[in-house]
KOLMAR-748149 format. One line per 2 residues: number of its first residue (from 0); for each residue x, y, z of C-alpha. Coordinates in pm, 1 decimal, padded with zeros to 6 digits. Example, Ala and Ser with C-alpha at 12.3 -4.5 7.8 and 13.67 -1.06 7.14 Angstrom:
% KOLMAR-748149
0 = 01230.0:-00450.0:00780.0 | 01367.0:-00106.0:00714.0
END
This chain:
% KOLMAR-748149
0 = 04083.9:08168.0:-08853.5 | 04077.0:08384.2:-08540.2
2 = 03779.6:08174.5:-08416.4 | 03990.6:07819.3:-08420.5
4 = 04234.7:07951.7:-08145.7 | 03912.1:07915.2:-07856.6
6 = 03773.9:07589.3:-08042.9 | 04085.5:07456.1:-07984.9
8 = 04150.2:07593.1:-07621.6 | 03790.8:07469.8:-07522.9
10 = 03889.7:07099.6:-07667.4 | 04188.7:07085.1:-07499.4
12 = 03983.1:07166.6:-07189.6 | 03724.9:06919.6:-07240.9
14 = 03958.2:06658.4:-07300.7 | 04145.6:06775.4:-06981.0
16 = 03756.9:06710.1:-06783.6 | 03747.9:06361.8:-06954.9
18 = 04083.3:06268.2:-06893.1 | 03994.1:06321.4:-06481.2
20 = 03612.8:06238.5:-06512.2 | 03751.2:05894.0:-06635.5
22 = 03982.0:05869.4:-06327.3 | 03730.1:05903.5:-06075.7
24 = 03589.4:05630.1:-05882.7 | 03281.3:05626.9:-05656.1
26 = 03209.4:05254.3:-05556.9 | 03424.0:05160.1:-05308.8
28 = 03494.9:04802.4:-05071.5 | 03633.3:04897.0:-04738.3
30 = 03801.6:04677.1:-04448.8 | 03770.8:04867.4:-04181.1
32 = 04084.5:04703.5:-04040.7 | 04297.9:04851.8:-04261.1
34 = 04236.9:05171.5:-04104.2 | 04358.1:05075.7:-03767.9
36 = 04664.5:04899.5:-03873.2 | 05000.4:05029.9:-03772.5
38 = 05271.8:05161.8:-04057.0 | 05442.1:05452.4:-04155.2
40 = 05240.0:05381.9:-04487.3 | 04879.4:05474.3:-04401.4
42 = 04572.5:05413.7:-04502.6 | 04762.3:05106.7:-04735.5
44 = 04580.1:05008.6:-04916.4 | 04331.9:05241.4:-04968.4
46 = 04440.2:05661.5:-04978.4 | 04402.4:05950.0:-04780.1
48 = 04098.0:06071.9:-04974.5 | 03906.0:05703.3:-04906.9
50 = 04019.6:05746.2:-04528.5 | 03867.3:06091.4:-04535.1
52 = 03516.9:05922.5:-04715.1 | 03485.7:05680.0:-04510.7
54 = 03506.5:05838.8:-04186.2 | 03244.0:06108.4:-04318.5
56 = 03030.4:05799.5:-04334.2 | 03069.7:05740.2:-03971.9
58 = 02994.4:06088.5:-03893.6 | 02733.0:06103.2:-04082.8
60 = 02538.3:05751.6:-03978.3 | 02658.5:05887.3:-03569.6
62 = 02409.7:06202.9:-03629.8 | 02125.0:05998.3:-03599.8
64 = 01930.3:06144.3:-03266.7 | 01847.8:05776.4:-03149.7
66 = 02224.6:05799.1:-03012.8 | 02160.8:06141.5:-02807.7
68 = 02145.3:06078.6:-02446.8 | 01877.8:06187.2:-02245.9
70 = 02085.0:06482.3:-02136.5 | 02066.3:06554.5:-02528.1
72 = 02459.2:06482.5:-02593.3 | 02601.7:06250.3:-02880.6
74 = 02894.2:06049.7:-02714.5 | 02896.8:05873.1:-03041.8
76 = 03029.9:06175.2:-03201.4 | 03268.7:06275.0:-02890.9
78 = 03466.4:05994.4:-02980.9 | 03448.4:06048.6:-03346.8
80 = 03559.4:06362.8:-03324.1 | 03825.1:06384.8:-03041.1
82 = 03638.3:06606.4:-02851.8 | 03603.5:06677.4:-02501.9
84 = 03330.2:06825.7:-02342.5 | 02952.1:06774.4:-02454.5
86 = 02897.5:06683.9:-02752.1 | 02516.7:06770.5:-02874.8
88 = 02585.0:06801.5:-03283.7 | 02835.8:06831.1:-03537.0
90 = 02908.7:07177.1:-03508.8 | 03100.6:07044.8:-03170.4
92 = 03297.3:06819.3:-03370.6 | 03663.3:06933.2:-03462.3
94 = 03797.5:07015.5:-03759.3 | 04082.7:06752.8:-03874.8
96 = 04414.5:06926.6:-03869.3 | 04662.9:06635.0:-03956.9
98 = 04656.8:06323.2:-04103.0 | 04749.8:06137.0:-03756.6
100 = 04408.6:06336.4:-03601.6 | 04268.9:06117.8:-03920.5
102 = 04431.4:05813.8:-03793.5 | 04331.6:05871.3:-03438.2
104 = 03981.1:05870.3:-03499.0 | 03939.7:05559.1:-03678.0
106 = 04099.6:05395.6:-03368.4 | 03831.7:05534.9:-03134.7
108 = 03542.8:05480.8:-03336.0 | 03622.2:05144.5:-03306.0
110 = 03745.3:05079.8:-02987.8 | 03626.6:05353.6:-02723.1
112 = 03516.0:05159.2:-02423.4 | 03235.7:05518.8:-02388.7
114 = 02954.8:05557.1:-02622.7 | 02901.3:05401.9:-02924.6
116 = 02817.2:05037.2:-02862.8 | 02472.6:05086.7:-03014.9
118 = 02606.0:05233.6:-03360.5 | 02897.9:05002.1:-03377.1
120 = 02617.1:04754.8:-03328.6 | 02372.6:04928.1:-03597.8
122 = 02623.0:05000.0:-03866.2 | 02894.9:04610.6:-03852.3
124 = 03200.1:04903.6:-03718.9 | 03472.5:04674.4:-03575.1
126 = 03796.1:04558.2:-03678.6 | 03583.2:04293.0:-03904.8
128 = 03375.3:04496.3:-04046.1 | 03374.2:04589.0:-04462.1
130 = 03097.3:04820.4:-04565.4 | 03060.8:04905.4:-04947.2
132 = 03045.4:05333.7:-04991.3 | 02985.1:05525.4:-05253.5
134 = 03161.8:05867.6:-05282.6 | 03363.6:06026.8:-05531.3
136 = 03749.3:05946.1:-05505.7 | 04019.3:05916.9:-05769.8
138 = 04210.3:05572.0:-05797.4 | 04621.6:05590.4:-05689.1
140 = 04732.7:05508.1:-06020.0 | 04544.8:05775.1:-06179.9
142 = 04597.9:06063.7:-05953.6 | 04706.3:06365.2:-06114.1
144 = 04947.2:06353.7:-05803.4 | 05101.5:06088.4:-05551.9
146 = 04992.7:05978.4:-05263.0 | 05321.4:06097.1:-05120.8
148 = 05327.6:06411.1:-05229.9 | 04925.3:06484.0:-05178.9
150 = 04957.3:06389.4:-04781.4 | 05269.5:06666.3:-04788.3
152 = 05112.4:06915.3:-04971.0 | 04745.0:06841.0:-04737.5
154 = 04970.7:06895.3:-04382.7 | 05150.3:07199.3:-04515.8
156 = 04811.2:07348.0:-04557.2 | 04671.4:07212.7:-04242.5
158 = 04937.8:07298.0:-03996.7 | 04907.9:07509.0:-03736.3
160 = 05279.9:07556.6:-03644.3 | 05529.1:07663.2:-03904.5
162 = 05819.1:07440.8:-03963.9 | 06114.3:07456.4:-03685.8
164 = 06329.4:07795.9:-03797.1 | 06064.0:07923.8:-04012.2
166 = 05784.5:08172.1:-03975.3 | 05413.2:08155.2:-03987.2
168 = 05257.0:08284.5:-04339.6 | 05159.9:08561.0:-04363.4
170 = 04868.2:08729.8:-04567.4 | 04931.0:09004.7:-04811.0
172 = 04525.9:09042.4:-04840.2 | 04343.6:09213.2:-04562.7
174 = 04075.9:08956.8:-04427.7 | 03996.8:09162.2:-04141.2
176 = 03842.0:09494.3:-04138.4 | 03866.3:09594.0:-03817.6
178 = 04267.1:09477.0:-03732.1 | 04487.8:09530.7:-03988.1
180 = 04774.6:09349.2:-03813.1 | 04566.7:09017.8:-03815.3
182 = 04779.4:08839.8:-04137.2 | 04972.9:08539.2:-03948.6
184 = 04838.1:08215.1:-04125.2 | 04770.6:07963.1:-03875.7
186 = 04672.6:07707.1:-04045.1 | 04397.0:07552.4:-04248.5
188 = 04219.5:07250.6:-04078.6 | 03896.6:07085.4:-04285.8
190 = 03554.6:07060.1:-04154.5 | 03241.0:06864.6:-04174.8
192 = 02965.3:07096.8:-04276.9 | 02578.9:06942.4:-04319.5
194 = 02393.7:07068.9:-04614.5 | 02025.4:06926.9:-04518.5
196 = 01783.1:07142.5:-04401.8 | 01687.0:07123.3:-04030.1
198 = 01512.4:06783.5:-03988.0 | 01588.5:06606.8:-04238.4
200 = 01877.9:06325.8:-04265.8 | 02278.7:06501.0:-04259.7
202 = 02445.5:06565.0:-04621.5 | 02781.8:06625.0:-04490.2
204 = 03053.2:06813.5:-04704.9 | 03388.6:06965.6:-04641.5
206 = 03509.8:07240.7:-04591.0 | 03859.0:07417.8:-04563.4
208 = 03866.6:07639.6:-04290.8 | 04151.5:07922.9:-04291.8
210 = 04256.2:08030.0:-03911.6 | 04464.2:08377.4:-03929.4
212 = 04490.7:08651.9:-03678.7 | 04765.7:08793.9:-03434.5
214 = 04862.0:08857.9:-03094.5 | 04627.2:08542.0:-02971.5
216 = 04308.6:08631.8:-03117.3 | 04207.0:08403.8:-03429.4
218 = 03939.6:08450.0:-03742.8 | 03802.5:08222.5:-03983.1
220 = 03788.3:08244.3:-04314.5 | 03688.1:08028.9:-04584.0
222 = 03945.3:07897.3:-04860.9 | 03698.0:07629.3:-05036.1
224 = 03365.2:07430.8:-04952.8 | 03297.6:07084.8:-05124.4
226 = 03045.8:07119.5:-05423.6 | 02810.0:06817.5:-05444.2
228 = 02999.4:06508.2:-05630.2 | 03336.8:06688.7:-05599.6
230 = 03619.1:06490.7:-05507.6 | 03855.8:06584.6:-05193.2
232 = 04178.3:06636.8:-05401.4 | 03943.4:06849.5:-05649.6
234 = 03866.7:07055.3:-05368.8 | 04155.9:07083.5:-05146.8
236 = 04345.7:07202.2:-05513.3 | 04084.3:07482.0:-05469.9
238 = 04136.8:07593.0:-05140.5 | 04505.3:07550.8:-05154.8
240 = 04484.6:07784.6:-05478.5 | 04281.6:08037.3:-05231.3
242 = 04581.3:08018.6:-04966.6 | 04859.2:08059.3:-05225.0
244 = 04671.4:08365.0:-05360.3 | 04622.4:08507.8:-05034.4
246 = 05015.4:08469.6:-04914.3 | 05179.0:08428.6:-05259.4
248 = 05314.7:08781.8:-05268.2 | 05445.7:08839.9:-04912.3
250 = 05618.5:08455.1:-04930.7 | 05767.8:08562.7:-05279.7
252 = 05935.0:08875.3:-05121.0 | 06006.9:08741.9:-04774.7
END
């Protein structure tokens, strides 16, 4: 009898895995439109995770040397990723820190008047293009979570302020070796990381980034990196897991 208690436990858990694996989606039809459209609603129709796919796509097709210039900069990927300055690979692209910075770079990818022509050319990007992309995504209605309440929890984690008349988190474990102090929580933006080894075509994943430190000086820390065919809400549930562990205690007892 004493070995039915973990039988059990490990069907409830595989029914758990089929219950989501069912819910996932990776074939997707996108309007690009939609993404530029104005609305206190957005992406309508498609969801935060799709918005995030897609424009990973972008990234990914802008990486593509034939768009360097000759001075060995990617303008293509300046606009993509809000950036000023040169822009020679995707470690100079920024990490998205809100869901507007989302918004915002839709809009430039399809309308910067600098760089770009040639791979809005290549790849059908304007406001009538549709592309069909294949990445892993869970549909609305089957969200273990709404849309609503997935975009509040996803800027809580991301933002780099603290609410007006509250305080930044702070850490309760010691990230830093060498400054103690260093436990204000400043945020936790997501980046594009590229898996492929050097010269051969981008696999782009995510990553959430944790930025802590004190007096003005910052550190990085990892909370969660994408595992290949893991969905966004899969992992930002990890790395926002990570950042409750690592402030749980001090925001209990504040």
């Amino acid at each position: 009898m004493a070995l039915a208690v973990p039988k059990r436990e490990k069907e409830a858990k595989a029914e758990v895995m089929n219950a989501k694996t069912s819910s996932l989606r990776t074939r997707g039809h996108y309007r690009l439109i939609e993404f530029i459209r104005p609305g206190c609603f957005w992406p309508q129709p498609y969801c935060i995770e799709q918005a995030l796919g897609v424009y990973r796509w972008m990234v990914e097709t802008a990486l593509n040397p034939q768009y360097k210039t000759r001075w060995g900069c990617n303008p293509t990927l300046q606009q993509l990723g809000r950036t000023s300055g040169r822009v020679r690979g995707l470690s100079d692209v920024h990490a998205i820190s809100s869901v507007e910075n989302l918004r915002e770079r839709f809009q430039y990818a399809l309308f910067s008047g600098y760089g770009g022509e040639q791979w809005r050319r290549d790849f059908a990007i304007d406001q009538f293009g549709a592309r069909v992309l294949v990445f892993p995504h869970y549909r609305l209605t089957e969200a273990e979570t709404c849309e609503q309440e997935f975009r509040e929890r996803l800027e809580a984690l991301w933002a780099t302020t603290p609410p007006k008349d509250q305080i930044f988190a702070l850490l309760t474990t010691q990230l830093n070796k060498y400054h103690a102090d260093a436990i204000e929580c400043y945020g936790a933006p997501v980046y594009l990381r590229d898996a492929a080894a050097h010269g051969k075509p981008a696999r782009l994943y995510w990553e959430f980034v944790l930025h802590y430190g004190c007096d003005g000086s910052v550190w990085h820390q990892s909370l969660a990196a994408q595992k290949p065919g893991e969905a966004f809400r899969d992992l930002f549930v990890r790395a926002e897991t990570e950042y409750t562990r690592l402030t749980a205690q001090r925001l209990a007892n504040a």
